[in-house]
C-alpha positions as CSV (number, residue, x, y, z in Angstrom):
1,X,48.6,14.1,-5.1
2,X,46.0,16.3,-2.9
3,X,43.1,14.4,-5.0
4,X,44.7,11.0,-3.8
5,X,45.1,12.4,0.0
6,X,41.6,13.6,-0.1
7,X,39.8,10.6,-1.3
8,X,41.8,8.4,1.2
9,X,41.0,10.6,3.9
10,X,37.5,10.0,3.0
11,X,37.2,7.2,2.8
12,X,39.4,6.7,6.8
13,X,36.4,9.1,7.9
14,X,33.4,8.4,6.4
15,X,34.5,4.1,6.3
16,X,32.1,3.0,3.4
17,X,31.6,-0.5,3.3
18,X,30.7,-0.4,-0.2
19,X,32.9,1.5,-2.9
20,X,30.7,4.7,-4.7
21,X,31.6,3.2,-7.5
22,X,29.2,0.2,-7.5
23,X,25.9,-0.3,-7.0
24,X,24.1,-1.3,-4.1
25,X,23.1,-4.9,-5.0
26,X,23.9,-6.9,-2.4
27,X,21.8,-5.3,-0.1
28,X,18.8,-5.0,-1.8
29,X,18.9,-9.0,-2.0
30,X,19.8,-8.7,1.6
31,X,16.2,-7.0,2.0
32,X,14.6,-9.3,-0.1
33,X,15.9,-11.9,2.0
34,X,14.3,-10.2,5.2
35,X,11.1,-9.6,4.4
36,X,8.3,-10.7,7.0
37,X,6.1,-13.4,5.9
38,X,2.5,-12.3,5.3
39,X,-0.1,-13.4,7.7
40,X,-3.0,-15.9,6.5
41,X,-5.8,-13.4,7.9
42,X,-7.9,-11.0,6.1
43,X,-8.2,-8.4,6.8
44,X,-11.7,-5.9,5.8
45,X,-10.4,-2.4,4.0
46,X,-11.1,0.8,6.4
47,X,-13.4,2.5,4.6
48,X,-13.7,5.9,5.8
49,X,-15.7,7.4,3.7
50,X,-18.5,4.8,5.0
51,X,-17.8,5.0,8.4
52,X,-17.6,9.3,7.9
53,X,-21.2,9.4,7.1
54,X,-22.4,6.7,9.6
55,X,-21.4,9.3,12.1
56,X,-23.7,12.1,10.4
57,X,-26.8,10.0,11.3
58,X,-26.1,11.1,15.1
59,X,-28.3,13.5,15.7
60,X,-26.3,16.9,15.9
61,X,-23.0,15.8,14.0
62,X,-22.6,17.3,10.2
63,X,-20.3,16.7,7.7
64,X,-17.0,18.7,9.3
65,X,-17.7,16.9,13.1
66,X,-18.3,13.8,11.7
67,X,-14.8,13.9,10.2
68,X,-12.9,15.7,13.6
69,X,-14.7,13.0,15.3
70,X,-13.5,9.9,12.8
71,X,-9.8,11.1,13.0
72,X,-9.8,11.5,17.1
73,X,-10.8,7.7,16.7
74,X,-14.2,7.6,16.9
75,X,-15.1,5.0,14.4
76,X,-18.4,3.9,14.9
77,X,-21.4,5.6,16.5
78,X,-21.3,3.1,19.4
79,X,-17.9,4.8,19.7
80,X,-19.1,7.9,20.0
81,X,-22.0,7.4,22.4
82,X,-19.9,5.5,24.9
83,X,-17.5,8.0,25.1
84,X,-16.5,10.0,28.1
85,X,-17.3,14.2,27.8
86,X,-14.1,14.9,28.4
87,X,-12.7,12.9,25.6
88,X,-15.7,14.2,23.0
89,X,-15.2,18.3,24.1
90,X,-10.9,17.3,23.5
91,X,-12.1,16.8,19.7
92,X,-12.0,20.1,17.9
93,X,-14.9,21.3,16.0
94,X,-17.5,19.5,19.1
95,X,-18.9,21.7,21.6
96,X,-20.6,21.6,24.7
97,X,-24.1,21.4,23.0
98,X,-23.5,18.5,20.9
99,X,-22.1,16.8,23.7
100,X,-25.5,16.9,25.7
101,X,-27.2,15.9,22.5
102,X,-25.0,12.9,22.6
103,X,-25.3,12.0,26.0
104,X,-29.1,12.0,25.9
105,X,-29.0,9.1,23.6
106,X,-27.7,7.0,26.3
């Protein structure tokens, strides 16, 4: 009797709108069913890696700045030489020295 009152009270809290007892099939078609369609486009693999050691040929920038400077969103060297001082000294691992290394390649 207190097995019955607690499932039922359960179930008036908690208000599942499938039972535990079955399996969750109907959605998952559901999800199928809403799936975006895939765009025509190609699109070229990031390559980090690649663009990692692009960024070493800079003159001043090693291995460990090369990567701070990738993940801030520095992807190319372009990237980096364009770039304000402000937002190059916000990147850890680049100091004030590299920075005027940079800028004299302007």
């Amino acid at each position: 009797m207190i097995t019955k009152f607690l499932s039922k009270l359960k179930s008036i809290l908690f208000k599942s709108t499938v039972p535990a007892d079955k399996p969750l099939k109907k959605e998952k078609k559901a999800n199928k069913s809403a799936k975006t369609p895939k765009s025509k486009t190609k699109t070229k693999p990031v390559n980090s890696k690649k663009n990692i050691e692009t960024l070493t040929t800079l003159p001043g920038v090693g291995a460990k700045s090369a990567k701070a400077l990738y993940e801030a969103g520095f992807k190319t060297t372009k990237a980096v030489i364009a770039a304000d001082e402000k937002d190059l000294l916000a990147v850890s691992g680049v100091g004030i020295n590299l920075v005027k290394k940079l800028k004299k390649l302007k």
